[in-house]
N, C-alpha and C positions, 0 to 999 in steps of 0.2 A: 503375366503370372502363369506359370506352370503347372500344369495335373498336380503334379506332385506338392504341392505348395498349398497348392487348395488343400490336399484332401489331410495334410496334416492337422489344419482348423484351427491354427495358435492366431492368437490376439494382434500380434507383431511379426509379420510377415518373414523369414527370411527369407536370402539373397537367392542360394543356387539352395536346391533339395533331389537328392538322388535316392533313391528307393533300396533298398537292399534285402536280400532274400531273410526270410525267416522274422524272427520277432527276440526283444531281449525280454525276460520275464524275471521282477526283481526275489531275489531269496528274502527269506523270513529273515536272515540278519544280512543284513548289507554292511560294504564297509566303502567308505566315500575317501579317497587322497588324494595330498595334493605336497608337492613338495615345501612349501611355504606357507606362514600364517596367515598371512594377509587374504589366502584363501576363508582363511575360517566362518567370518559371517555369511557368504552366502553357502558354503556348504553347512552349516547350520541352516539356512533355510529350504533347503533339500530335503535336509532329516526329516525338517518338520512336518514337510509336504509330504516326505515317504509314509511318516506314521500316520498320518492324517488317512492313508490310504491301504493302510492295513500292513505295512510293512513291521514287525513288532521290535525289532534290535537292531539299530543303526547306530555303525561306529564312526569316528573322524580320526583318519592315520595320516602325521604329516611325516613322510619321507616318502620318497622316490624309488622303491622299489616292492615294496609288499602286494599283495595280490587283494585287489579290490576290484568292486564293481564298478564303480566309479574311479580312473583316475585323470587327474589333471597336471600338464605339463606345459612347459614354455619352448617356443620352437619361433624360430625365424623362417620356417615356412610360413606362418600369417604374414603378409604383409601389411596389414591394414594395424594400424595401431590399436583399434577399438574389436580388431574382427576375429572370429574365433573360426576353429574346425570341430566338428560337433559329430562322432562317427557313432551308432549306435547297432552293436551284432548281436547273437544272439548270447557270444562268448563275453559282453561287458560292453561300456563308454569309455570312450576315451575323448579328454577334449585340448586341444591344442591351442594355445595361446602365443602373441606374441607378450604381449604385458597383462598385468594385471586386469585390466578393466576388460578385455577381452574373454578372460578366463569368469569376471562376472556377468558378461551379458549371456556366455556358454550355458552358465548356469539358471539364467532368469527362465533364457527358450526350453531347458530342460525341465524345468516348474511345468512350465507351460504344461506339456507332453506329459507330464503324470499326472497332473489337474486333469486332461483330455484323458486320458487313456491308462489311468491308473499301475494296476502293477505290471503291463503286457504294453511294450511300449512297439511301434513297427519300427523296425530295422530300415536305417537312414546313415545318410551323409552329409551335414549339413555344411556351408564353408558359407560363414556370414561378414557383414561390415553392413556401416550407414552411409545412409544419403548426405548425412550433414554432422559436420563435426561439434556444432553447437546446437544441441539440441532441448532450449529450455524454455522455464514454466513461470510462469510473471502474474503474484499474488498480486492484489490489491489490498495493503493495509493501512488505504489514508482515509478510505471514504465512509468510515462506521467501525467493520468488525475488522479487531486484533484479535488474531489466531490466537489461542496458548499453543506453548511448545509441545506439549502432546499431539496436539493438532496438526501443527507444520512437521513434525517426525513421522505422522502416521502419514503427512501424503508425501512425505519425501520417500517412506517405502515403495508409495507405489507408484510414485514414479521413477522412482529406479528401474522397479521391478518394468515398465515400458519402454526403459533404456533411456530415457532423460539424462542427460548427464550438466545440467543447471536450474539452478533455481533465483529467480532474482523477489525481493518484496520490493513493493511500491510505499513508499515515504514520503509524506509530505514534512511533518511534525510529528508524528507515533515515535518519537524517541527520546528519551532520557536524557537531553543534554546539560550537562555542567555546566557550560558556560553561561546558559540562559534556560534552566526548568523551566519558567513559565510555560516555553512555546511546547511543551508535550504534557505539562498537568491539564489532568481531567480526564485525559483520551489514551488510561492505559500504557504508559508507550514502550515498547522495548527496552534492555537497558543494554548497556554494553556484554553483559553475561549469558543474555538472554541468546544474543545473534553470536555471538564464539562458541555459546553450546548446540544451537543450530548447527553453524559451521563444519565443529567436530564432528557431529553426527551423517551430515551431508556427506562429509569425506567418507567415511567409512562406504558409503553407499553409491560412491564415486558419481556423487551430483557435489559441483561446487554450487558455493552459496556467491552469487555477485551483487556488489552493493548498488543500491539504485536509490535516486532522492532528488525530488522538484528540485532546478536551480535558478529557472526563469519565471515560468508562466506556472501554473496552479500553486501558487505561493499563499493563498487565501489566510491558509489557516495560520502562518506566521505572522505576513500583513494586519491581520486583525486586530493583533496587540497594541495598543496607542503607540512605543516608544521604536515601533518599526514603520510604523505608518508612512511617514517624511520619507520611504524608499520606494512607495508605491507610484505605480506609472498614471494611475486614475482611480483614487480615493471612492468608494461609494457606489464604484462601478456594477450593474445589474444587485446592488445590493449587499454586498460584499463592502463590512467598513473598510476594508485598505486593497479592494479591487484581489487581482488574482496574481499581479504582474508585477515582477518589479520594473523600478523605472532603470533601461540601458542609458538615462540621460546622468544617472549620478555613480559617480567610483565609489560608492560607498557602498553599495547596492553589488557588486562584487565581493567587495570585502566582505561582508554579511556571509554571502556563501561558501566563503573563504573558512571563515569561522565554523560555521556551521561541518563544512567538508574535513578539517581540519580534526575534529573529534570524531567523526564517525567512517571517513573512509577508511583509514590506519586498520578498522577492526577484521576487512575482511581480504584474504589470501590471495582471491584471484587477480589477474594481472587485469581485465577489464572495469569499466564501472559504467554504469549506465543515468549519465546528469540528465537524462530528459530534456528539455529545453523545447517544450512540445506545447504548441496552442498560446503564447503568449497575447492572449487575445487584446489588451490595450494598447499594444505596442502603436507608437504613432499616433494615441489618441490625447495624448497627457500631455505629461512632462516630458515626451522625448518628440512629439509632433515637429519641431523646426528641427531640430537633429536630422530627422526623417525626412523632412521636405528638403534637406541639403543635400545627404548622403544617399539616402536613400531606404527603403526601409527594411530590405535584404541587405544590405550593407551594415545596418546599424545592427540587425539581428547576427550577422558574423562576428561582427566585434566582438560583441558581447560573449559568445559562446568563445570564441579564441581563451578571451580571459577563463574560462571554468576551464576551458579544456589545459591551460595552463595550470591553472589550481589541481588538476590529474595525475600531471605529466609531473607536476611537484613530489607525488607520494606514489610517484610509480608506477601511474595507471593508465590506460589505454580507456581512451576516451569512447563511448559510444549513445549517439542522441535519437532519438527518433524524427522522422525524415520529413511532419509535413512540413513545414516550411522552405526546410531548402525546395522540394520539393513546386510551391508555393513561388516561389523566386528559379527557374531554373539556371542564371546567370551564374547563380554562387556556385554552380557544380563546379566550375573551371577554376574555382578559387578554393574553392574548401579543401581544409587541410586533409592530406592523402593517408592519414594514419586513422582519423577519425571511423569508427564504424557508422554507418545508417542503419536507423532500424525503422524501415517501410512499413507502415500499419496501415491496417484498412480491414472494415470489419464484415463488410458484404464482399460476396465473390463478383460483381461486377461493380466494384469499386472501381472508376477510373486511377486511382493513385498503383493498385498493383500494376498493371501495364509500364506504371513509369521506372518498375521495377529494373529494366533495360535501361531506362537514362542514367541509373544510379552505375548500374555496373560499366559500361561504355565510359562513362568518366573516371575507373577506373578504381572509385570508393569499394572496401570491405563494405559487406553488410549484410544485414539480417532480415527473410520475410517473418512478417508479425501477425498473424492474425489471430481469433478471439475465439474464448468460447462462447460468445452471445447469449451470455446470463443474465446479464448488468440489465435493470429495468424490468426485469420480468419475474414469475415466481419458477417459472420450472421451464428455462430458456429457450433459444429458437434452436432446436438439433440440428434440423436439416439443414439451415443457415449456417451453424457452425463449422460442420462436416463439409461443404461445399467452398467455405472460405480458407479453411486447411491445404483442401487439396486444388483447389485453383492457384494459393499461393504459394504450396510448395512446389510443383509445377512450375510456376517463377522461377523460384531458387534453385532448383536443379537446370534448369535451361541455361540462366544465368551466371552462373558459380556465387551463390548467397554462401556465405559460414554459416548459416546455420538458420533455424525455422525457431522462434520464439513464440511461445502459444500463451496468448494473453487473458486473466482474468480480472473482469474491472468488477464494483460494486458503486459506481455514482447511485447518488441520492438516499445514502443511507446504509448501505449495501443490505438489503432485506431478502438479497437471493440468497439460497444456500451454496454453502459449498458442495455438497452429493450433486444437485445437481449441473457442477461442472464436468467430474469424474469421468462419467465418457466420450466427453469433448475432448477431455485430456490425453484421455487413451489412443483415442482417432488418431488425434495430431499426435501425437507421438510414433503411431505406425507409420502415420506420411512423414516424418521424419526421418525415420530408420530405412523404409524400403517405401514407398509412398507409388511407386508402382503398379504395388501388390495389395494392397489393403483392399479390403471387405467391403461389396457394397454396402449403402448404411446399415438396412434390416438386420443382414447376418453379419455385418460388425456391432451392433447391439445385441445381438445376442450371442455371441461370440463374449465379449463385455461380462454379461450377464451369469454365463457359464464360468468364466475366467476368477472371476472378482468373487460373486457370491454364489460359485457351486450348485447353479440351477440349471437341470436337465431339461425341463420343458420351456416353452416359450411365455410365460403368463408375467416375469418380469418385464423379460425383452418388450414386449406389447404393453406392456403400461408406462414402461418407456419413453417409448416410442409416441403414445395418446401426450403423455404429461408435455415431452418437449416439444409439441406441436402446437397446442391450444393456442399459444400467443399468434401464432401463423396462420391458423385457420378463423381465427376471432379479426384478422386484418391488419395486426399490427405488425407485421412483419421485421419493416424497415424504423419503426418507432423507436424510439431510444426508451419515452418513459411511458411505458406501457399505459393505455387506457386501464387498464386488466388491473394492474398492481396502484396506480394512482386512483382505482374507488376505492382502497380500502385505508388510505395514506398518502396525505401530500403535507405541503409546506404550507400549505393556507389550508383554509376550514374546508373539511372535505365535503362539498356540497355537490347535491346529487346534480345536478346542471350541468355536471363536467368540465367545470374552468379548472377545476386544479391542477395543479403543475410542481412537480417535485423538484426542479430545476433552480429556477429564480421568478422571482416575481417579473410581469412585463412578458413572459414569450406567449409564442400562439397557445389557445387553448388545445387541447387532444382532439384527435377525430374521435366523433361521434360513431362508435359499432353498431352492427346491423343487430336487431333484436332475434334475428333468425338465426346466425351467427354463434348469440349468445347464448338460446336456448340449445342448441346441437352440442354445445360445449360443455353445458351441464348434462345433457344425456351421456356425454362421451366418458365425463369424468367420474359419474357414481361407481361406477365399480372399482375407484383407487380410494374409497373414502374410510371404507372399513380395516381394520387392525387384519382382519383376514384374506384381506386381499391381495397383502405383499407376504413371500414367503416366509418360513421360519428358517432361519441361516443354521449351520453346522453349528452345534454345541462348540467346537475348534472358533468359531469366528468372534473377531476381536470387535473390543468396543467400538473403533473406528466404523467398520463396517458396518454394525447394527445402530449407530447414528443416522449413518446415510441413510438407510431403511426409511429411519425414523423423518427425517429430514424430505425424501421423495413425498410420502405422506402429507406433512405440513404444506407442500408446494402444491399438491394439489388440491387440500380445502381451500388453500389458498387461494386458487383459479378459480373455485368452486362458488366460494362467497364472493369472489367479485363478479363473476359472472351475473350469480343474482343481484346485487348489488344492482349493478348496473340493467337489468330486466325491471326492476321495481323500479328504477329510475326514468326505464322510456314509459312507463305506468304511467307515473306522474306526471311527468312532462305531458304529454297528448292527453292529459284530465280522466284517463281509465281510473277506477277504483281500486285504492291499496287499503287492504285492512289492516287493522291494528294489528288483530293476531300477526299475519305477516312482518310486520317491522318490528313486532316483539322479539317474535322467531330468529330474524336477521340480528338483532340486539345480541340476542343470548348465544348465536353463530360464532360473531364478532369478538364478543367478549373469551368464549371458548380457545377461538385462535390466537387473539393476543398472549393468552396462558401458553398455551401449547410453544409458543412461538419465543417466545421470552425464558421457556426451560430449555430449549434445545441451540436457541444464542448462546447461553451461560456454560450449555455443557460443551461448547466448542471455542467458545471466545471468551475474552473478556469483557470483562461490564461497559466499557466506556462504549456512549450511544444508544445502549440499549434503552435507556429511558427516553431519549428523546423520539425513536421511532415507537416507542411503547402511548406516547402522548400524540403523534399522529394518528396512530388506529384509532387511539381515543376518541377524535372527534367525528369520525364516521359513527360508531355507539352511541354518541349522545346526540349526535339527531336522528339517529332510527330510531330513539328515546323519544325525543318531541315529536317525531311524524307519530308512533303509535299514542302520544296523549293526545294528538290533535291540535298539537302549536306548528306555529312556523316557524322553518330552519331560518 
């Protein structure tokens, strides 16, 4: 990273930065141009950043000659399709494109720069492009929460605005199908209008939307249905009426996702689609076990994916699966079809599976690094986990030649994380995307974040930040999927303070038992995020979205807060120490507090479907801090 590069301070690192004498200082009326329309939205979001900053009359001129402070051109001096030239004197900007989407990312870094440095902008050169051509962001919409479309528009803003240029959602059954409602009544599900108005909107913000939907393995929620049942690979399996799998022993079991693929791929533009076929955990256990013991069970699991990736190839698409299994099987690499993309996940940075990120490319597969923002299981996620898994696996991918860094968010068990606290996960992985080089160590890319996003000068967000996405890490759970932390305050069976519960499935190990020192360090750490005055007041300019997230950081950490006691009254009990009433009262009326708090800010972000059934797990945490403080037994 260069002097220069540093000391500019933007979010998203550019490439090459050359300093230039003097400084550009914007006039009380600005005039922004561009020869073309398609200009228009993001120099409307220039305007808005200008006035934000005390610029008072800002024009928008499209033609190619009038004298503004701003103008934008196309030039076959960029070669980079994505990559802009960005020259700032003190006589005006000029920014140089080769296409369009170059001319918006020009624009994004120039946000950047007036957010940083208002209307006295320093005099530069900037000549930018990405690390990776595919640079996108993988919602989870099977495990609880469907986004409303206000939701999914406001983070496609902002992840434009990090230079994202894809979004995929996660599908099991959240969709509206024709052919069989049943399998998405109850659970909210998209409809077809709902993702073509996404779509639209993505374009305009030059993030495609790509289709993504179980076709193998996490099938649960279809399987469940009796009249699908006879498709499952092992009926009953961990609990699940019709397992998670379908069976590769029956052609019918194809068909299905045939059907299914059939009405919902067609809806979306991009040439890829991403079938999953990730974790088929029965496979070989059922009904395809002598299959498996013939062929093989790498063998049986290619077959099967051939056929979807034929069902693709049908409506046009470009296949792309996520990789543990072949993985899992290295034999198949030499077989697997050479068109297919891989998409390498692994959610810890000393995952043995990124290393095997080299066997993927050496055989000669496209593919994508995947890594997470490590939310999923926790209230206010693992940061520094996630920041480290970013950039050890885009790292991969630049050594490698990956297409592209896919930045994954899951919500297993409910999804009770927030969305805010993915946000600067996102951002991270997005800079390691773009320029991953150059990105901020974490501190001062959190605060960097902080300053960017919500307009704070001082460090008092950044630093609470920073506390929130730690606790699960400093409390021991690091590498935990289901949080000790999140599982006292909600699980699938009766939340008893003994710590066997498990949000998973009935039958796994119980949680590791935390250290009681641990947990009281983590209630010290967290009191100062509890109060309304502890997170800033945002610009009067700032939008709902943003003052969600606010709200949302907060929730996450009572959230930590009352589990952590939770759990502190629980080593109470256990080792026969005295817990008083008052105390489990107190806990009571905590619990009951945050269930409220927790159930207004799901609704204002998502829809309803779920929200009752995680509303009836907190429940039973409340009703036996109920009977501990009368003096019965849970």
């Amino acid at each position: 990273m260069s002097a220069d590069t540093v000391s500019l301070g933007v979010l998203i690192p550019p490439r090459r930065v050359r300093r230039l004498p003097g400084a550009f200082r914007w006039p009380d009326a600005a005039r922004l141009a561009s020869p073309t329309l398609v200009d228009r939205l993001p120099l409307e979001q220039l305007a808005d950043e200008l006035r934000r900053n005390g610029v008072g009359r800002v024009r928008l001129a499209f033609d190619a000659a009038s004298p503004a402070a701003v103008r934008i051109r196309r030039s076959p001096e960029v070669k980079a399709p994505e990559g802009y030239r960005l020259t700032i004197t003190p006589d005006g900007i000029e920014i140089l494109a080769r296409e369009d989407r170059g001319a918006f990312y020009a624009l994004q870094s120039l946000r950047e720069l007036v957010r940083l440095h208002g209307r006295r902008l320093p005099a530069c050169r900037i000549d930018d492009w990405p690390d990776f051509a595919r640079r996108g962001a993988y919602l989870d919409c099977a495990r609880g929460k469907i986004p409303t479309l206000d939701t999914l528009k406001g983070l496609v803003e902002r992840l434009a605005h990090w230079k994202y240029n894809e979004l995929q959602l996660y599908i099991e059954n959240a969709f509206a199908f024709q052919a069989d409602p049943e399998i998405g009544r109850g659970f909210s599900p998209f409809t077809p209008a709902d993702l073509l108005a996404l779509q639209a909107f993505a374009k305009q913000h030059h993030v495609r939307l790509v289709g993504s939907m179980a076709s193998f393995g996490h099938m649960e929620m279809v399987l469940r249905l009796p009249r699908f049942r006879h498709l499952a690979e092992l009926p009953g399996w961990y609990g699940y009426a019709g397992g998670t799998t379908l069976s590769a022993a029956d052609r019918r079991s194809s068909q299905l996702v045939k059907t299914l693929y059939d009405e919902f791929v067609p809806l979306f533009e991009a040439e890829d689609f991403n079938a999953c076929g990730d974790e088929p955990w029965e496979l070989g256990q059922g009904r395809s076990q002598g299959l498996c013991a013939r062929r093989g069970k790498g063998q049986v699991y290619l077959d099967f994916m051939k056929k979807i990736d034929h069902i693709c190839r049908a409506h046009g698409k470009r296949t792309n699966l996520w990789a543990d299994i072949v993985l899992k099987h290295p034999e198949l690499l030499k077989r697997w079809p050479q068109d297919i993309v891989m998409l390498n996940w692994a959610y810890q940075p000393t995952n043995e599976r990124i290393r095997k990120t080299r066997a993927i490319a050496e055989a000669g597969l496209p593919f994508m690094v995947c890594p997470s923002t490590n939310t999923w299981g926790s209230h206010g996620s693992r940061l520094s986990t996630a920041f480290a898994n970013a950039a050890v696996f885009a790292a991969q991918g630049r050594a490698y030649g990956a297409e592209g860094l896919l930045h994954t968010d899951w919500g297993d068990g409910g999804h009770r994380n927030t969305l805010a606290v993915s946000l600067c996960s996102f951002a991270q992985a997005g800079a390691q995307a773009w320029n991953g080089r150059a990105v901020a160590e974490d501190r001062a890319f959190v605060r960097a974040f902080c300053r960017q996003t919500f307009g704070q000068r001082n460090n008092r967000l950044a630093d609470a930040l920073k506390v929130l996405g730690g606790i699960c890490e400093h409390c021991g759970n690091a590498t935990v999927i289901y949080s000790s932390l999140r599982q006292s305050i909600a699980g699938t069976r009766r939340a008893k303070l003994l710590r066997a519960d498990h949000n998973y499935a009935p039958g796994d190990a119980d949680l590791p038992r935390l250290a009681a020192e641990r947990l009281a360090e983590a209630v010290t750490m967290l009191a100062p995020l509890l109060s309304a005055s502890a997170w800033p007041a945002l610009p009067a300019s700032a939008d709902a979205f943003d003052r969600l997230t606010l709200a949302e950081y907060r929730l996450a950490a009572r959230q930590d807060q009352v589990s952590c006691r939770r759990l502190l009254l629980a080593d109470r009990r256990i080792e026969g120490q005295p817990v008083t009433a008052r105390e489990w009262r107190q806990l009571e009326r905590d619990l009951a507090e945050l269930s409220v708090r927790f159930a207004d800010l799901w609704q204002r972000r998502n829809r309803p479907s779920r929200l009752a059934e995680n509303l009836k797990l907190m429940e039973c945490a409340r009703r036996e801090s109920r009977m501990f403080a009368q003096g019965q037994s849970a």
